[in-house]
N, C-alpha and C positions, 0 to 999 in steps of 0.2 A: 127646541120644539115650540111648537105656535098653540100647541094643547093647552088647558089651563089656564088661558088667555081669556080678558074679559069681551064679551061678545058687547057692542054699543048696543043701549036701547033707544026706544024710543027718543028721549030727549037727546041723547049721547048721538044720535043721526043725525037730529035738528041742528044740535050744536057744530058737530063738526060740518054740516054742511052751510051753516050762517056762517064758518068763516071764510068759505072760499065762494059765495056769492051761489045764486040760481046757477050758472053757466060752468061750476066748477067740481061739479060730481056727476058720479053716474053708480046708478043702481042698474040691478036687473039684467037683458040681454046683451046690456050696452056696455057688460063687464068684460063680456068674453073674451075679446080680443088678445087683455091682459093677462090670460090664461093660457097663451098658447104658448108651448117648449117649443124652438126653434128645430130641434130635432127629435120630437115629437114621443118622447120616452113618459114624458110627464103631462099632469093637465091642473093647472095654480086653481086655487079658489081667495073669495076676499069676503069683508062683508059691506064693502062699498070702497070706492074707486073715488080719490080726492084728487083735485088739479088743480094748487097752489098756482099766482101769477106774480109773487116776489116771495122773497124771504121770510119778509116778517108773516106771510099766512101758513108758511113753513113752520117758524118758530111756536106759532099758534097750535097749529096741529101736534107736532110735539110734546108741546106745553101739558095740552090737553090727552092727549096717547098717554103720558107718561105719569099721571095724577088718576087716569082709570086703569090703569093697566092695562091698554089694549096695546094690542102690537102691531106695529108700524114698518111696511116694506118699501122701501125706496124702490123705484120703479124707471129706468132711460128707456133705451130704447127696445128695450124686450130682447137684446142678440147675444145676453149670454145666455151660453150653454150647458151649465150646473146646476142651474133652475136657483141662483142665488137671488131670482125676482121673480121668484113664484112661490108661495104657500101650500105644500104639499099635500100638510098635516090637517088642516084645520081652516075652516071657514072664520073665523071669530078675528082676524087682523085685516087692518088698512093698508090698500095698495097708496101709495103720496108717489102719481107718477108727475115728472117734473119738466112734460115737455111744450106747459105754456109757458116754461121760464124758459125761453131762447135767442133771446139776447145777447148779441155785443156790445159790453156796455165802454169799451173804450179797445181802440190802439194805438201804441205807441210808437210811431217806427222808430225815433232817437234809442229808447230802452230796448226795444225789439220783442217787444210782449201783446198780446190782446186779452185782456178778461172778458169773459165770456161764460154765460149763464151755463147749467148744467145740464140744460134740456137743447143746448144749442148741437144740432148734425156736424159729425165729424166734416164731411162733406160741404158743409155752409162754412165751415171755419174754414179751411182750404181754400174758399171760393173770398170770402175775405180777407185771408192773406195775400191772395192772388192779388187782388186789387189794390193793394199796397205793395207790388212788386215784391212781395215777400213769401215763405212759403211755412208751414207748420208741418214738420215732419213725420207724425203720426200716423199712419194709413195701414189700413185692413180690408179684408174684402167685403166686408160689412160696413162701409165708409159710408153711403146714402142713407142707413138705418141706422147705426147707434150714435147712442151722443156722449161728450165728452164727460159729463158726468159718473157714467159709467165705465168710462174708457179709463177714468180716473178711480173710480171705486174698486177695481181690479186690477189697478198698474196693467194694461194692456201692453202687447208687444208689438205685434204688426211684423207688417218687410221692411223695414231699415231700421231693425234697434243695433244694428251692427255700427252703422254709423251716427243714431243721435240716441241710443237709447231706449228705454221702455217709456210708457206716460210719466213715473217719475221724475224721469231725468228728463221732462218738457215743462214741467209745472215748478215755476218759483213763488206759486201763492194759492191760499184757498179761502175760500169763505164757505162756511158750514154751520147746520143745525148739531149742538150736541143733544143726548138721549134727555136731558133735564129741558131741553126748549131753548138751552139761551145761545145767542148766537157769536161765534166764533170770525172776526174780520181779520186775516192775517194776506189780504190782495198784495201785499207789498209788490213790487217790482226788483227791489233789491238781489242783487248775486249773493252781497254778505250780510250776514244778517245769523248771528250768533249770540242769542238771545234766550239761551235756556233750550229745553226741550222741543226739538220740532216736529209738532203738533199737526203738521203740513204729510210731513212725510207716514207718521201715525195713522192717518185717515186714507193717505191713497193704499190701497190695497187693502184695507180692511172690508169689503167687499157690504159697507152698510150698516156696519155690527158694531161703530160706535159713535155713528151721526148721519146725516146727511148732505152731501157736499150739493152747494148750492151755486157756487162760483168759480173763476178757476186763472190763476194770472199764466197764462202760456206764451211760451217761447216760440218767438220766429224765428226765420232765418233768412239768410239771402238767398236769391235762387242763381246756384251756379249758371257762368258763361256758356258749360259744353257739359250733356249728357250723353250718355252711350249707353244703351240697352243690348246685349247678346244674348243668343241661346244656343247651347254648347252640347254634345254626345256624347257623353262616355261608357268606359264598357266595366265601369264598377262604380260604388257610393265611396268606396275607400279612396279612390284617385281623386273623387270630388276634394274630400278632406286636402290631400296633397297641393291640387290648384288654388285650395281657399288659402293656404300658406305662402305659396308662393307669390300669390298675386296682393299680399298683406305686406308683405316687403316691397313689392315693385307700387304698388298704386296707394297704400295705408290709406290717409281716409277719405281719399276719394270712392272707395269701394262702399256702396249707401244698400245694395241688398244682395245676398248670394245665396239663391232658393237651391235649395235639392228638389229633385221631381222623376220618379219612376218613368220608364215609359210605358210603364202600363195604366200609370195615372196619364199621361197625356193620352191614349188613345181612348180613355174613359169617355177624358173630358172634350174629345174630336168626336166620337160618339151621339155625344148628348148635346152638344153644339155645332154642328157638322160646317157652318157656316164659319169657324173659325178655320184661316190656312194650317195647312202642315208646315213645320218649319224646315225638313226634310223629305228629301223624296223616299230616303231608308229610314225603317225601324232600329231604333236603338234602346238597349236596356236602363241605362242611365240619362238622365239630363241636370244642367245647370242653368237657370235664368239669373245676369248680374246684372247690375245694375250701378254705373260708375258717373259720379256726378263730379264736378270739378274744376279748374282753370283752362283757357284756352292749348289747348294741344295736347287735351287729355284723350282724346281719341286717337293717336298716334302710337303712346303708348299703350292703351289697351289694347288695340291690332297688334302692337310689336308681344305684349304679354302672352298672347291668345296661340304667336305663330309661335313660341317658345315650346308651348305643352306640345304642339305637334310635332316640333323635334323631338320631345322626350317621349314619343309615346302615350300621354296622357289625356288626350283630346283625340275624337273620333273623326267630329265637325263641329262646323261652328258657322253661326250667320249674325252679324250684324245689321240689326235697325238701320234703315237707311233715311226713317222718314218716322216725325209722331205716330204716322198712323201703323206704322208696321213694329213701332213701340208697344203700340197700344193693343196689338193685335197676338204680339208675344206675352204679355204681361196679363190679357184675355185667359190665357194656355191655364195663369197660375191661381188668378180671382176668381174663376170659373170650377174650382175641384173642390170646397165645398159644398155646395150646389152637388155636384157629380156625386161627390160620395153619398149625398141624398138621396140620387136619381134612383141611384146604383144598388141601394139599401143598405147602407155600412151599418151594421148593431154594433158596434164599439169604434170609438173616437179619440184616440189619446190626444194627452198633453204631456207632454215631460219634455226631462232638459237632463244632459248628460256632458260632463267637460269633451271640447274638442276634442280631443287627443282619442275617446273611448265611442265616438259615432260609429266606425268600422263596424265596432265588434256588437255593439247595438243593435244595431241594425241587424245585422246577425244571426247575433243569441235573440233575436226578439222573431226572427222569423222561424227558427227551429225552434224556439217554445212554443208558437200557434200552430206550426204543423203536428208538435205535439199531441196536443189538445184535437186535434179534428186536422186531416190530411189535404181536403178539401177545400181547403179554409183562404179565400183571396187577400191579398192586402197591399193597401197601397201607401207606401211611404214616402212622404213628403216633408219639407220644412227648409226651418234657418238654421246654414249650415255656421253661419258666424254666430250663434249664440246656443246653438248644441240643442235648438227645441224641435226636435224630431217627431211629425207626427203620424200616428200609423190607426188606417183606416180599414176596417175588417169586414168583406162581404162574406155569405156563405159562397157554396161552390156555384159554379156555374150553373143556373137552369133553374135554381132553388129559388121561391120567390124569400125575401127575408121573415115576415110576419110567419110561414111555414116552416123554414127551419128552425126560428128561436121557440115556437110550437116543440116541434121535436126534440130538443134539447133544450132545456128548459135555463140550464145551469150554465150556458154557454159563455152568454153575455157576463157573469161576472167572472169565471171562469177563464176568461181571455182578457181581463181589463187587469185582474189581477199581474196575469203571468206578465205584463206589460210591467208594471208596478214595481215588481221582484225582478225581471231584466234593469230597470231603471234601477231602483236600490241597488244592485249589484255592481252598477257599474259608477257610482257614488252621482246618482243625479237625483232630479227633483218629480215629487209624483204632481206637480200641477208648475206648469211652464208661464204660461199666460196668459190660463182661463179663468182661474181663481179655484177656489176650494166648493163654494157655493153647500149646496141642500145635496151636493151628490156625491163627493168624496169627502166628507165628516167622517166615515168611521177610517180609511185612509190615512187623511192625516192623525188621525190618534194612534194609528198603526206605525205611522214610519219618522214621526216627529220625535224629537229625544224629550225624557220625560220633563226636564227642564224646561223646554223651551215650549212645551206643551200646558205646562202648570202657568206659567207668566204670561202666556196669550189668556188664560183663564180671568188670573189676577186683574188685567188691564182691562178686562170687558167689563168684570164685577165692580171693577174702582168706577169706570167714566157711564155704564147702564144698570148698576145694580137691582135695575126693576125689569133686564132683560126685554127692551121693546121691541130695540133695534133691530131687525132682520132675524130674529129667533128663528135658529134652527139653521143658520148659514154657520160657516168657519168651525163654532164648537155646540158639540150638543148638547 
């Protein structure tokens, strides 16, 4: 909690604002911005808005946060959705948002890395690798707005952790403020590098709660010779599961994304986008968007994979990309259903992650526990079928504007997040996939975390913040 936290005075203003220069705060109406929940549940307060433009005014702020006891919110690009960079509780802590540090401050193409500040746009990295013929695999539909720092504070997933991974598994370096000020350089470039405790790995997904990651050595890659994008019909989520297997044998890792998407989520998001094509002239209950990157005559084989499921049954339809733009246009269908479920009014938003093998029945038992709870009740399920993060997005019934049904049923909203929650537990998954824990599922994970591994997230905060600056009130209460 952010309660009990020293409010800055007078001097403690001046001060922190002498260290980030005239041009590097902001008080008053010039706050708000950084108050806004991207889905609109919450509304952040601060007691002024710092904008470091290196490290060391980083370290500074720190220094100084953690000698008065005020508490300190690292702040990217404002797109998470657990309010982990908002202050719910309490006016009296410092927003340190970090997006005058956006900087690449080097690439490598020999190593196949770029370091890269923490305020720097998913989007601008992309657009940098691009220009070294190279590409960084991380992408989300929030890619113009968030930035790697964040993407890195939350171990982000994105659409292809199937084939390179979460943020983790892109990042072989960091540099970071720890809760005492002093600064942590661990940029290495290095693969090997077994040197004790990794400290790297510590900070990404700590979501804030035990420093500030200020820099970030990321992994490139080459950009395959031959892409292929498809979108596929089927007449169940369970058969998705079955082609995700079979097509893991026949293509392995060429296979870089394999979305699940209702078709009641594509005609949301035809709805609310009307200018995006249909990729069918029929309605189908299920779809697949894949996405296959690879060596020259990888397109051959994914044709050849695609005509297989229609021997067996398991495929409705299917069209292939013929052209970027009709990549781009398919791939629209999927970037585009966040947004929709906005449009749409979704009051609950999951994240969880469930093994392979148990999505069928997820999927499932998750739709008969909401119709449970309320009969009326829409939903639209979506996600990555290669790494079991299923997410299910809940409007009221037809006709009902959202702000008047959560009116009427007051108890809905957690009511239906829970029953999400207990399907996941049940089916041995995780109650946060890869949006983080943040300011919104704290009593969650105290609930579903084992007490061991609950008491040692404790331990480790108290060892490296014991003055609690750090992001108070995220991960643990």
């Amino acid at each position: 909690m952010t309660s009990g936290f020293t409010t800055p005075d007078a001097q403690g203003f001046a001060d922190l604002k002498a260290i980030v220069g005239a041009t590097g705060w902001k008080t008053g109406a010039d706050m708000e911005r950084y108050f806004d929940d991207p889905r609109g549940r919450f509304t952040g307060q601060a007691a002024l808005i710092l904008l470091p433009e290196n490290t060391a005014q980083v370290s500074e702020i720190v220094t100084y946060c953690n000698a008065a006891k005020i508490g300190v919110i690292p702040y990217g690009g404002g797109t998470g959705v657990v309010a982990g960079q908002l202050s719910i509780d309490s006016p009296s802590a410092v927003i340190v948002s970090l997006e005058r540090m956006n900087r690449v401050r080097d690439i490598s193409v020999e190593d196949g890395v770029m370091v890269a500040e923490a305020g720097c746009i998913l989007q601008d990295i992309h657009d940098k690798a691009t220009d070294q013929d190279l590409m960084f695999p991380l992408s989300m539909a929030s890619k113009g707005s968030c930035c790697i720092g964040g993407n890195l504070a939350t171990n982000a997933g994105g659409i292809q952790v199937l084939r390179y991974g979460n943020a983790r598994d892109l990042c072989l370096g960091i540099e970071a403020v720890l809760p005492d000020g002093s600064i942590l350089n661990e940029l290495s470039p290095l693969r090997k590098n077994n040197t004790g405790y990794d400290l790297r790995h510590l900070l990404i997904g700590s979501e804030g709660t035990l420093g500030i990651i200020t820099a970030a050595t990321l992994v490139l890659k080459p950009v395959d010779p031959e892409s292929v994008t498809a979108f596929c019909a089927l007449r169940s989520h369970s058969d998705a599961v079955q082609v995700y297997k079979q097509l893991r044998k026949i293509l392995g890792d060429c296979m870089s994304a394999f979305e699940l998407m209702s078709g009641f989520g594509v005609d949301l998001v035809r709805h609310h986008f009307p200018k995006l094509p249909a990729p069918f002239s029929e309605k189908y209950p299920w779809h697949l968007l894949l996405q296959f990157d690879g060596p020259v005559g990888l397109t051959q084989k994914v044709e050849e994979g695609l005509t297989s499921f229609f021997e067996q049954d398991l495929m409705l339809d299917a069209v292939v990309a013929q052209s970027q733009s009709q990549s781009e246009d398919l791939w629209a269908l999927r970037e585009n259903t966040p947004e929709t479920n906005r449009l749409t009014g979704a009051f609950c938003n999951s994240d969880t992650s469930v093994p392979i093998n148990r999505i069928a029945d997820f999927v499932t038992q998750t739709e008969d526990a909401l119709c449970a709870i309320h009969s009326g009740l829409r939903i639209n399920s979506y996600g990555h079928i290669g790494d079991g993060n299923i997410h299910h997005n809940v409007f009221p019934p037809e006709g009902i504007a959202k702000a008047d049904f959560v009116k009427a049923h007051p108890e809905i909203i957690d009511a239906v997040r829970m029953a999400i929650n207990e399907v996941t537990h049940q089916n041995g998954g995780s109650i946060s996939a890869e949006h983080g824990i943040g300011r919104l599922k704290t009593d969650d994970l105290k609930t579903y975390a084992t007490a061991t591994k609950y008491a040692a997230l404790g331990v480790i905060k108290a060892a490296l913040d014991p003055n609690n600056i750090m992001n108070p009130g995220v991960l643990l209460k």
